[in-house]
C-alpha positions in Angstrom: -67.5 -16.6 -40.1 -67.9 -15.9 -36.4 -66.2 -13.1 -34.5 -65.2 -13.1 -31.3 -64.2 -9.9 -28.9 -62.6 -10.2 -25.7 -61.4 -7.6 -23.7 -59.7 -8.0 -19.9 -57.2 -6.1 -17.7 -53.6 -7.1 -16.3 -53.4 -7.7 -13.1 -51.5 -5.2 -11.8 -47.6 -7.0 -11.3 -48.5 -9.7 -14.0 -47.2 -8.1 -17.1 -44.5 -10.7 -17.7 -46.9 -13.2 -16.9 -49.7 -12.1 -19.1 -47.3 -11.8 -21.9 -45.9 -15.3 -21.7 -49.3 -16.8 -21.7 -50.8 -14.5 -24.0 -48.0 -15.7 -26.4 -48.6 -19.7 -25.9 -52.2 -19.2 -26.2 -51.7 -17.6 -29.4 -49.2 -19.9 -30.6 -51.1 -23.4 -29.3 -54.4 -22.0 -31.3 -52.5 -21.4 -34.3 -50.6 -25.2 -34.0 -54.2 -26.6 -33.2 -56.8 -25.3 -34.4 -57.2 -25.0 -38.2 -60.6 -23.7 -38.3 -59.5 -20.4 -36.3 -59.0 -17.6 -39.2 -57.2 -15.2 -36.4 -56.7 -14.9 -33.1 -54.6 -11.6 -32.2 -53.9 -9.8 -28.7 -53.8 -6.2 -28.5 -52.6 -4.2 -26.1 -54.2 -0.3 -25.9 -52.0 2.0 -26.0 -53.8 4.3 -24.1 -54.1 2.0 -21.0 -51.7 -1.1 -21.5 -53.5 -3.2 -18.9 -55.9 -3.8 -21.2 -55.6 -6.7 -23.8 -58.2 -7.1 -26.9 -58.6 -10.2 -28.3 -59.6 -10.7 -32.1 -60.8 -13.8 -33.0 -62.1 -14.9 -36.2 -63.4 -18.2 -36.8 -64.3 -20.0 -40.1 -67.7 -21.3 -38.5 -69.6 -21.8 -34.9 -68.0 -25.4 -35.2 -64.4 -24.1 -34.6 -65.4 -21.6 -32.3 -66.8 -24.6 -30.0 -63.4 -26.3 -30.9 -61.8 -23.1 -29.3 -63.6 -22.7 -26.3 -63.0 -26.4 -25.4 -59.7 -26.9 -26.1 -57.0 -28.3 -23.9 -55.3 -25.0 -24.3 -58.3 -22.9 -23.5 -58.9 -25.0 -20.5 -54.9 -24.4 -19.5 -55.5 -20.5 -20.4 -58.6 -19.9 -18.3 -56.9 -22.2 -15.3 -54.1 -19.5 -15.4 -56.1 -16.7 -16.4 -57.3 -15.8 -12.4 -53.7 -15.2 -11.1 -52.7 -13.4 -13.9 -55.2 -11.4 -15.3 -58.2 -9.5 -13.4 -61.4 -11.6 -14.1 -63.6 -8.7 -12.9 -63.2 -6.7 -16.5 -64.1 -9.6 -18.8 -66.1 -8.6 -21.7 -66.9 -11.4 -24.4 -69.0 -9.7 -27.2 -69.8 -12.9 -30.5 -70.0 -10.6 -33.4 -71.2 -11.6 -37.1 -69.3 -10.3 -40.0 -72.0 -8.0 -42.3 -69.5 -6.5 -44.5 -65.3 -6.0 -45.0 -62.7 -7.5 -46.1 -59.0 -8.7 -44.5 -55.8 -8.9 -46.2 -53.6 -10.6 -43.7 -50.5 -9.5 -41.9 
């Protein structure tokens, strides 16, 4: 399994936006891409600018898939207007130990 964590900031203006895109993104990864295990935005509640991204995939295979989609290609061609590309944060985790039950 590989984990992926990405966390990025709203451009201030751009919540509609973000929301629209964040929701195709979500929905053309889960139409397309059948070795993605998840792939969730969060928004904290604390400061909802910011949007987590969880993304579990079954190998480093469909990861690769991922970041060279079509889609990802349309998401990051949008993502400069929309979102502010000065608080990226990509951290690639591996998985030692847990569990996930869905939902």
């Amino acid at each position: 399994m590989q984990t992926i964590i990405a966390k990025f900031k709203i451009a201030p203006g751009k919540e509609s936006d973000a929301e629209a895109a964040m929701k195709k993104m979500a929905s053309d990864v889960e139409s397309n891409e059948t070795g993605a295990v998840a792939y969730i935005f969060h928004r904290n509640l604390k400061d909802p600018a910011e949007i987590t991204v969880y993304e579990i995939y079954k190998d480093e295979a469909a990861a690769a898939t991922h970041a060279g989609s079509e889609h990802m290609g349309a998401f990051r061609a949008h993502f400069a207007g929309t979102f502010d590309a000065t608080t990226v944060k990509i951290d690639r985790m591996e998985r030692v130990a847990g569990f996930n039950r869905g939902g």
